[in-house]
Structure formats: C-alpha cells, structure tokens
C-alpha positions in Angstrom: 46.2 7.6 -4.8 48.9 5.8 -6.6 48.9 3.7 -9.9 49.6 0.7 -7.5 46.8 1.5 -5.3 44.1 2.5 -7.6 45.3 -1.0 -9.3 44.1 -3.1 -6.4 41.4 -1.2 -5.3 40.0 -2.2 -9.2 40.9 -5.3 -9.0 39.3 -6.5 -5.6 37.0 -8.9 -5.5 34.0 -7.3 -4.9 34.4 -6.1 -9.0 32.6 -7.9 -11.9 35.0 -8.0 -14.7 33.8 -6.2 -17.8 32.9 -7.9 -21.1 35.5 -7.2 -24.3 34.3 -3.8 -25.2 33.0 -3.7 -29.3 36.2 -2.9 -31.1 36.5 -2.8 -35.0 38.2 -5.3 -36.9 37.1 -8.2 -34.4 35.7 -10.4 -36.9 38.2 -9.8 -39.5 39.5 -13.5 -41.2 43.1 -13.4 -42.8 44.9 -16.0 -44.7 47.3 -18.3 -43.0 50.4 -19.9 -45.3 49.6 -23.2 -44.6 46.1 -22.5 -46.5 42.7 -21.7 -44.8 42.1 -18.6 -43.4 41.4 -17.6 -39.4 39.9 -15.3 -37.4 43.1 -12.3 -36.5 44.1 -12.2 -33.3 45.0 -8.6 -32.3 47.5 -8.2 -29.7 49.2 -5.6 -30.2 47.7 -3.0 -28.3 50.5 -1.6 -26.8 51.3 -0.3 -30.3 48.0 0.9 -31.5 44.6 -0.1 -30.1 41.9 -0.9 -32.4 39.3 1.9 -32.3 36.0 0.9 -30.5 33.1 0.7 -32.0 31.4 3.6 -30.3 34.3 5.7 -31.4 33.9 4.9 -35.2 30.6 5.7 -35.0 30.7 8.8 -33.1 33.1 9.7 -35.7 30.7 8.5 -38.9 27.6 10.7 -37.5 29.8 14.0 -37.2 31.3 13.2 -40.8 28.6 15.3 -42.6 28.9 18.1 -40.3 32.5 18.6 -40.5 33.7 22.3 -41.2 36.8 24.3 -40.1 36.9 25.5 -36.4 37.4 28.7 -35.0 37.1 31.2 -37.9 34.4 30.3 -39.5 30.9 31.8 -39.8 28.8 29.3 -41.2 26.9 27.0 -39.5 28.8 23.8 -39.9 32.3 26.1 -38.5 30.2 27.3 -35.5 29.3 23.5 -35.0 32.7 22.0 -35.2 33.9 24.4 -33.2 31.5 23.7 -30.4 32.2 20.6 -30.6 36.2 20.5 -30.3 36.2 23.1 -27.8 33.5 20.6 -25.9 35.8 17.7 -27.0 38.6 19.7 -25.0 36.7 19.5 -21.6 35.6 16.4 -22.0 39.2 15.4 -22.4 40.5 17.4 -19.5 38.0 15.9 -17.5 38.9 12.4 -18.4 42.6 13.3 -17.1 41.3 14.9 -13.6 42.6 18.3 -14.6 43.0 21.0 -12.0 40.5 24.0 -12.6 43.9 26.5 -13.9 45.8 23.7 -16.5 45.9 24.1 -20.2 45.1 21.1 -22.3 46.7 20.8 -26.2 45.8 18.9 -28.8 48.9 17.6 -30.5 49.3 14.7 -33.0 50.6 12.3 -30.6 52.7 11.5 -27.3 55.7 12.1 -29.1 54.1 15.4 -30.8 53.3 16.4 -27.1 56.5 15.5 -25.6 58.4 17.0 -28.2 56.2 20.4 -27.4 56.6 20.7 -23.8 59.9 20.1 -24.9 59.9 23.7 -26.8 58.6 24.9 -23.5 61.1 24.4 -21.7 62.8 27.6 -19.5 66.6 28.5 -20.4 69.2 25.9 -18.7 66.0 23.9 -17.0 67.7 20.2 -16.0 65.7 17.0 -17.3 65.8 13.9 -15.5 64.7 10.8 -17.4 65.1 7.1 -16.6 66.7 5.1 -19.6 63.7 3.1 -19.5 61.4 5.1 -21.2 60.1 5.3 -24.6 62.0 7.1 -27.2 58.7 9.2 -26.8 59.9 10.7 -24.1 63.8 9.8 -24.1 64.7 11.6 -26.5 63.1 15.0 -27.0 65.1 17.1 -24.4 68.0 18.0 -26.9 68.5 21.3 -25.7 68.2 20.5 -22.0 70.9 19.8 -19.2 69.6 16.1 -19.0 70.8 13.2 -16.5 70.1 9.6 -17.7 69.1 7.8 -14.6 69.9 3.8 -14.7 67.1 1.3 -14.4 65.8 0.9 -11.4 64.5 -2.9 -10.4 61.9 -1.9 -7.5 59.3 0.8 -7.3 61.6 2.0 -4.2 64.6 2.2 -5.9 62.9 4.4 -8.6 62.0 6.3 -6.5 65.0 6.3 -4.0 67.1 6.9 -7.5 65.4 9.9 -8.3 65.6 11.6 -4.6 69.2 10.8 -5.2 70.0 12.4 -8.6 68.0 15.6 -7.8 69.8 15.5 -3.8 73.0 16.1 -5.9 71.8 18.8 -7.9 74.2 21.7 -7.6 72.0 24.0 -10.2 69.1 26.3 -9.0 66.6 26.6 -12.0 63.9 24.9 -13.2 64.0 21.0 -13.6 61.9 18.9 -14.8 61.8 14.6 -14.1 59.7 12.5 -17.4 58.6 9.4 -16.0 56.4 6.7 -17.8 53.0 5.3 -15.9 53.4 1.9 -17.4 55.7 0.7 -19.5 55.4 -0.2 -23.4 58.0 -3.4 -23.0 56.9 -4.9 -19.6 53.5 -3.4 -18.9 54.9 -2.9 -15.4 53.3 -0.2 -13.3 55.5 2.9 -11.8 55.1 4.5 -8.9 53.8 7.5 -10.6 52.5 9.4 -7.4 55.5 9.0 -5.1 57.7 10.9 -8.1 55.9 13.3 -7.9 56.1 13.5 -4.4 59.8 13.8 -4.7 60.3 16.3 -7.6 58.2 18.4 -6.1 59.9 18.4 -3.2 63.0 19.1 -4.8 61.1 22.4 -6.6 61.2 20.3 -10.1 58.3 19.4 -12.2 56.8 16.0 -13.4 55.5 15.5 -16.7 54.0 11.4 -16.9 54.0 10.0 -20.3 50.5 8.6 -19.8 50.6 6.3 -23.5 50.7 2.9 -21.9 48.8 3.9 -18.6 45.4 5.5 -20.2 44.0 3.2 -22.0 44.2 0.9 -19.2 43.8 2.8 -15.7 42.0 6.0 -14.5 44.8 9.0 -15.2 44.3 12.1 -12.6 46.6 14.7 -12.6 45.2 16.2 -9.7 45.4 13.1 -7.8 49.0 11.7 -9.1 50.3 15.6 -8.3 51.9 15.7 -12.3 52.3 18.9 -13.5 51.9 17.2 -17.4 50.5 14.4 -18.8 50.8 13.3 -22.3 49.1 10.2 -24.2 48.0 9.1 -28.0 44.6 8.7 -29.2 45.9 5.7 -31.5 46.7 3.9 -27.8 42.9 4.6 -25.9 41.0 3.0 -28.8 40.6 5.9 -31.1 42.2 6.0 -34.8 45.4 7.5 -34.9 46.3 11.2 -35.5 45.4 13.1 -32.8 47.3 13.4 -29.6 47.0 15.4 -25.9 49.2 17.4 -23.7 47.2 18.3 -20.6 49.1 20.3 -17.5 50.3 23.9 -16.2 50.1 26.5 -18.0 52.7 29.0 -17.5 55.6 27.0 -19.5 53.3 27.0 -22.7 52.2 30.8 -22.1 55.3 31.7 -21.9 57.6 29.6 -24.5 57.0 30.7 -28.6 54.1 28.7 -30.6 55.3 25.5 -31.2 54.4 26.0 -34.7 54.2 29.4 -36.3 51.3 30.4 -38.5 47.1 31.1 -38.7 45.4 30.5 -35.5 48.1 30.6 -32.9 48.7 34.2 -34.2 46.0 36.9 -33.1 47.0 40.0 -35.0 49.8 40.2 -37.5 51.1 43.5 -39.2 53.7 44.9 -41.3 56.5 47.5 -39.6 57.8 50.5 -41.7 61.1 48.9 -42.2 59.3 45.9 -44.0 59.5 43.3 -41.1 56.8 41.8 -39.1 54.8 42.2 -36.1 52.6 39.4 -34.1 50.9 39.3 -31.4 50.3 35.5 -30.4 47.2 34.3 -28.9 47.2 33.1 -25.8 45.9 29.2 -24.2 46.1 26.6 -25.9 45.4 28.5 -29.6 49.1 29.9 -28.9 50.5 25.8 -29.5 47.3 24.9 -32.0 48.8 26.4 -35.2 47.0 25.5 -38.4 43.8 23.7 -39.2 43.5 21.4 -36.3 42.0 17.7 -36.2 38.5 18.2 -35.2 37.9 14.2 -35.8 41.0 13.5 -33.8 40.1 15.7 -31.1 36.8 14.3 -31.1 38.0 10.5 -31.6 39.8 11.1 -28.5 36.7 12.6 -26.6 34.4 10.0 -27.4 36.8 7.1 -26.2 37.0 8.8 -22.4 33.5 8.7 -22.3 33.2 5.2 -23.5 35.8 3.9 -21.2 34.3 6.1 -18.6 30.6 4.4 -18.9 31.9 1.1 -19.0 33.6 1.5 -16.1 37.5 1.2 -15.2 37.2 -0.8 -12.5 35.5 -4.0 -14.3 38.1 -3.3 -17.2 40.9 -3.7 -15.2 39.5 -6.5 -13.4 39.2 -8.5 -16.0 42.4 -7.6 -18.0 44.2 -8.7 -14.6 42.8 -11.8 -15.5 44.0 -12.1 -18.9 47.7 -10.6 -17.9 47.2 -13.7 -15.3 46.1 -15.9 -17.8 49.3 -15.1 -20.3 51.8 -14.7 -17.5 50.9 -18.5 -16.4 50.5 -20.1 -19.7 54.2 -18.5 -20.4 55.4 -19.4 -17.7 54.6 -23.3 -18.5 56.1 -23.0 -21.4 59.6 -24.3 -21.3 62.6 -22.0 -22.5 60.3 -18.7 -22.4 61.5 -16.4 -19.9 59.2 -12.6 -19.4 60.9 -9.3 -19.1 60.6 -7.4 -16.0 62.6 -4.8 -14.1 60.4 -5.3 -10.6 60.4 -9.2 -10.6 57.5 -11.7 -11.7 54.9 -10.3 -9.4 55.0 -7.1 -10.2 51.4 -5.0 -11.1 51.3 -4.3 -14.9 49.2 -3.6 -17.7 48.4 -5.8 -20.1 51.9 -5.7 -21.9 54.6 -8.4 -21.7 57.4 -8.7 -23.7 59.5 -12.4 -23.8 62.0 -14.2 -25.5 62.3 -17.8 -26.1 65.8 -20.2 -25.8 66.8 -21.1 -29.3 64.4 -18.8 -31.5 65.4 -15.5 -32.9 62.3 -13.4 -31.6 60.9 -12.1 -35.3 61.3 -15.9 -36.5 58.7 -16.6 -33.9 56.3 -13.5 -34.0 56.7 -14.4 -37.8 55.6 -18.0 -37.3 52.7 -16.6 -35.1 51.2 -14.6 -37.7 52.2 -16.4 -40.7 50.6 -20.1 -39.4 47.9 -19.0 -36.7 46.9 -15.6 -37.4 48.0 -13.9 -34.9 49.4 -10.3 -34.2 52.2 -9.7 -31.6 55.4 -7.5 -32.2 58.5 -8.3 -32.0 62.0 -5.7 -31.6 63.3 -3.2 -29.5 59.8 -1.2 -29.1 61.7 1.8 -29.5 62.8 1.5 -26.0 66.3 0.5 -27.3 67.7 0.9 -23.6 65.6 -0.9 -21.3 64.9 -3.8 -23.6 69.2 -4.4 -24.4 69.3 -4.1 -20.5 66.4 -6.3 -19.5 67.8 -8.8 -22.2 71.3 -8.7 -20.8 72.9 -12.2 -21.0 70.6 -13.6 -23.5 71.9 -11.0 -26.2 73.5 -12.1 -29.1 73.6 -12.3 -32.4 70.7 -13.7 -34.2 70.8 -16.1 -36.6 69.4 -16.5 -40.4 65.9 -16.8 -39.5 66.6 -19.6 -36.8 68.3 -19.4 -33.7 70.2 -17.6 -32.7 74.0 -18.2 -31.5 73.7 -17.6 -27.8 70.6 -15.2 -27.8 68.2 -13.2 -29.2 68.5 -10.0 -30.5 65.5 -8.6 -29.8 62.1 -9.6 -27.9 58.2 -10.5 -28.2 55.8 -8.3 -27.1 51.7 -9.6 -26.5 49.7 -6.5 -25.6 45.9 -6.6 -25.3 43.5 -4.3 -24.1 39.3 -3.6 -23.3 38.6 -5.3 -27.0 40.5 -8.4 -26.4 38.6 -11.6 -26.4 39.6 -14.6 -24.0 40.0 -16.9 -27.1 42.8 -14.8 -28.7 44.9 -15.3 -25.7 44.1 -18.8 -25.5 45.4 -19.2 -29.1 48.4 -17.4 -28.8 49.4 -19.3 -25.7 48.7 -22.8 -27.5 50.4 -21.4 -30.4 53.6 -20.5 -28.9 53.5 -23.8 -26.8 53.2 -25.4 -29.9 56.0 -23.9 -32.1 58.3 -24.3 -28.9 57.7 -27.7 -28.9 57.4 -28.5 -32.3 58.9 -26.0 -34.2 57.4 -24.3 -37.0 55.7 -26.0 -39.7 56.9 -23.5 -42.8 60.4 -21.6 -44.1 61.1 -18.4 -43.4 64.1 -15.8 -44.9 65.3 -13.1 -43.8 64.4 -9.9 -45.7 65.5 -6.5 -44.6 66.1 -7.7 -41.0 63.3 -9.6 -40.4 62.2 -12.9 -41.1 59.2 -13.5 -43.4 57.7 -16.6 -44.8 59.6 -18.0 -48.0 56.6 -18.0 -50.2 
C-alpha cells in the first residue's frame, strides 16, 4: 500500500478521530511583550515534537535502573541490556521490518543518513530530488550523485526518476533517497511507486522517514524500501537518539562507522607493532561506544504509544486540523501556502506560507512575541525546494518590515498527535489579525532575524 492510500483508508469516515495525545509542556504559560502571560502554543512539530507523556514516564521509571549494556555483569548491565536489545525489536516492528534487515541506533536522521552513507559500495550512483532535507541532500559526498529537479505531481516524481535511471549508462550499484513527507509542505510522496521503479532499475531506496513517522504507519515491507531512517526528537520522544532500519549486506560489509569498544570483537597487537581487529558483526559492527539506552528506549516506547492509540484515528483527526489551517489560510488575504503538487494535495500536518508585504521572521516574530505562539520561520534546511517553491516572491527582505518585492524566507505551522484544536485556532486569528492590523510592538533586526525591540 502506498503513503497516499494508507492516507485515505485512515481517514475514511467510518474513523473516530483520536483525542490530542498527553504531551509535555501543554500547560506551559510564557510571557507575552505586550504584558500578561498565555498559554504556548506549540507548532512546531515538524522540527521537534514534544515528547508524550507516556514516553517521559517510561523514561523516569527505567532512570534508577540504568547501567551500561552489553559488557556488563551486574544486574542493572544485564537489565539495560535486555531492555535495548528489546527496545530494538520493538522498533523494527514499528517500521514492518522484513525477518533478514538490520536495524541501528544512530543519533538521528542525519546521523543515519550520514551512515548508510559510509556504506555505500565503490562508484554506487545516488539519485536524490533537490527537494529533500539537507538530511538526506547532502550526505552522499563521495558518491556519483544526480540532482533530480522538483517534480510538481506524484507522476512526474515518479516519471522523473524512471527517467534519470533509463539514462543510466553505469552498471553498479545505485541507490535513489527519497523523503515520505516533506518538512516544508507536509506534502505526501509516492513513496511505494519509487520503489517500484528503483527496483526495477536494480537500484536501492532508502526513505527518509523523519516527517512521515510520526504521522503515518511506516512499513518497509509494504513500501518495498530497502532503508528507512527517522529521529526520535520527531515521533514524540526527547532528542538524541535516532534509527536506521533496512538490508543488511551494505552495513556488513562497509568499515564501522565509528571505530572503537563494542563494534570491535577481538583486538590484538602484531609483531611489527601494528594492530589487528576483528569487527563484530550486526548492528554492534555500526554501534561503537556506549550507546543511548534512554534514547533507544525513548524511541521504543513512543511506537507503542502511537501504536495503541491507534494511527488511524490520529490521522483522522490531524486531517482535520491540516483542513482547519489550510482554510483559515486561505481566507486570509495576501497569504499564499507552498506546495509542489497543488492545493489539494495529501499532507502531513506541515505547511509552510508567506505573506504579501511581511518579511517571514517579522511575522513568526510577532506570533510569538504578542500571542505566544511557536511556528518557524527560514529555509528549513531545505534551502532548494523552499528558493524554488518561493520563486517570484523572492527578494530581498527588508529591516524587520517588508520586504521590497518578497520575502526571503517562509513560515512553517507544524502540529502533530499533542496538538490541541485551540492552538490552531489562535494561530489562525492571530495571523488574520496582524495581516490586517499589523503588529502592535517594534521589532529590530539582530543577527538576521527580527526580534522584539525591548
């Protein structure tokens, strides 16, 4: 099944939309410059969720027991052990792993990416769209790699890949990196029908799975990936720890990632004063040093949570909410949503906009500043997509005001399982409301970005 499909087979209406899962920091007040203080408004998911509830707490009852894994012998080792080799196919389960892939704990996507990235076989080709994530743009420097323009259909991404790997004249090892969703638009990809392709052109598919997780079921076995990669920080756990989950033979056969104690299973000194090793083998061969047990098991305990409350009434009801914001937007006069596949297009809840006559981090600025909320505003280091999906409307930004012909940058609202519907209600009334009336303090400019003048 593809990302598309399983997205309206959630969303029919025969599903009751979940309730805002617990998250921490929902009740958390800050000061606003115009005095007072409000409840914060968290959207900005797409760059780190907050961690649910569950998770934290998970996380607080192991706390006592914590020990070093793997090599110890007292009881507290033997336990953490169990429990991040336990945390490992719980995760792999999560991601519909097939019965022969390896799963890694990393620090991140970009830790990850970056990894199968050392993997990769002598003169393999990489074929990445410019629309991705820096995550996953930019770690194939050693790699034969083909930038593939941005595509403004789920056909033509798909009709541009066939092309690109039609022309290929090499015969080794290639390998396409595709997003699921996308950290600027939200927009869904036909994940399913890459692989489709790829593999029938003998490459490999490795999904960056950051934007997609936290918000849809991820099977590699149904997609057909051969990798998947995604960031605790992004599926409601705290940050540090990261997954990449796929085929094994690449990471058998490529060096540790990292040199050192556990990825080593025997090390010994030869007569002429050099070194021998003999690497372990699995996932232990890319695990070097102490690894995060917590992060591992952060990671763990938020599959299982999104797992039992069910994705299906979680996507329901964050259709409603990327409904709800793409509506109240689109009321608003001069705000215009980024999108690659048009205004109708299936997405997660991620939407990135500019307004005419406002620099973008004057208005996120304003946002937070005078109502409390969070949003981000930038390039989202998607540099690329975001200069090409801004096209006419760039220009240069003015001193904290607007800007002269454009904006130089965008705002992104991101939300998530934890998101109430009275945050999105207040962050469309306040961006109606400083569109229409402006905002109600000064703001300067300080290191790029515009700040209140307090």
């Amino acid at each position: 099944m593809s990302v598309s499909a399983a997205s309206a087979a959630a969303t029919s209406s025969a599903t009751v939309p979940a309730a805002p899962l617990p998250v921490l920091g929902r009740e958390v007040r800050v000061p606003l410059v115009t005095g007072g203080e409000v409840e914060y408004a968290a959207l900005d998911y797409a760059a780190s969720a907050p961690a649910l509830e569950r998770v934290w707490n998970d996380v607080a009852a192991y706390a006592p027991y914590y020990g070093s894994v793997h090599r110890g012998a007292g009881y507290l080792s033997q336990l953490s052990t169990e429990l991040f080799e336990t945390a490992r196919a719980d995760v792999a389960a999560f991601l519909g792993c097939r019965a022969d892939d390896e799963l890694v704990f990393t620090r991140s996507t970009t830790d990850s990416l970056n990894l199968l990235a050392a993997a990769l076989p002598e003169g393999c080709e990489v074929y990445v769209f410019e629309t991705e994530h820096h995550a996953s743009l930019l770690p194939w420097r050693t790699a034969a790699v083909t930038h593939l323009d941005a595509p403004r259909s789920p056909a033509e991404a798909v009709a541009t890949l066939e092309s690109a790997l039609e022309a290929r004249t090499g015969t080794g090892a290639a390998l396409v990196c595709v997003t699921g969703a996308s950290n600027v638009t939200g927009e869904l990809w036909p994940v399913a029908e890459l692989a489709r392709v790829a593999h029938a052109h003998g490459a490999r598919i490795v999904l960056d799975a950051a934007q997609l997780a936290p918000h849809h079921p991820v099977s590699l076995r149904e997609l057909d990936v051969d990798w998947v990669a995604f960031s605790g920080h992004k599926l409601y756990a705290p940050f540090g720890a990261g997954v990449l989950a796929g085929r094994a033979d690449w990471l058998e056969d490529a060096e540790p990632y990292l040199a050192g104690g556990g990825a080593s299973r025997a090390v010994s000194r030869r007569a002429d004063g050099g070194v021998d090793v003999e690497w372990h083998t699995g996932a232990a061969r890319h695990e070097a040093g102490s690894p995060n047990v917590i992060g591992a098991y952060a990671i763990a305990s938020a599959c299982k949570a999104l797992t039992e409350a069910g994705f299906d009434a979680l996507v329901a009801r964050e259709q409603q909410l990327v409904a709800r914001v793409r509506d109240g937007l689109a009321a608003i006069e001069g705000v215009r949503v980024l999108g690659l596949f048009g205004p109708e297009a299936e997405r997660v809840g991620v939407l990135s906009f500019v307004v005419s006559g406002w620099n973008s981090s004057h208005l996120a600025a304003a946002l937070s500043a005078e109502y409390g909320i969070g949003v981000r505003d930038g390039l989202f280091c998607a540099h690329p997509l975001v200069r090409t999906l801004l096209g006419a409307d760039a220009g240069a930004p003015g001193e904290c005001g607007a800007p002269e012909g454009g904006s130089l940058n965008a705002v992104r609202v991101s939300f998530g399982a934890g998101t109430p519907d009275e945050h999105v209600e207040r962050f469309l009334g306040a961006v109606r409301e400083l569109v229409e009336q402006g905002a109600r303090w000064t703001y300067r400019t300080e290191g790029g970005r515009c700040v209140p003048a307090v």
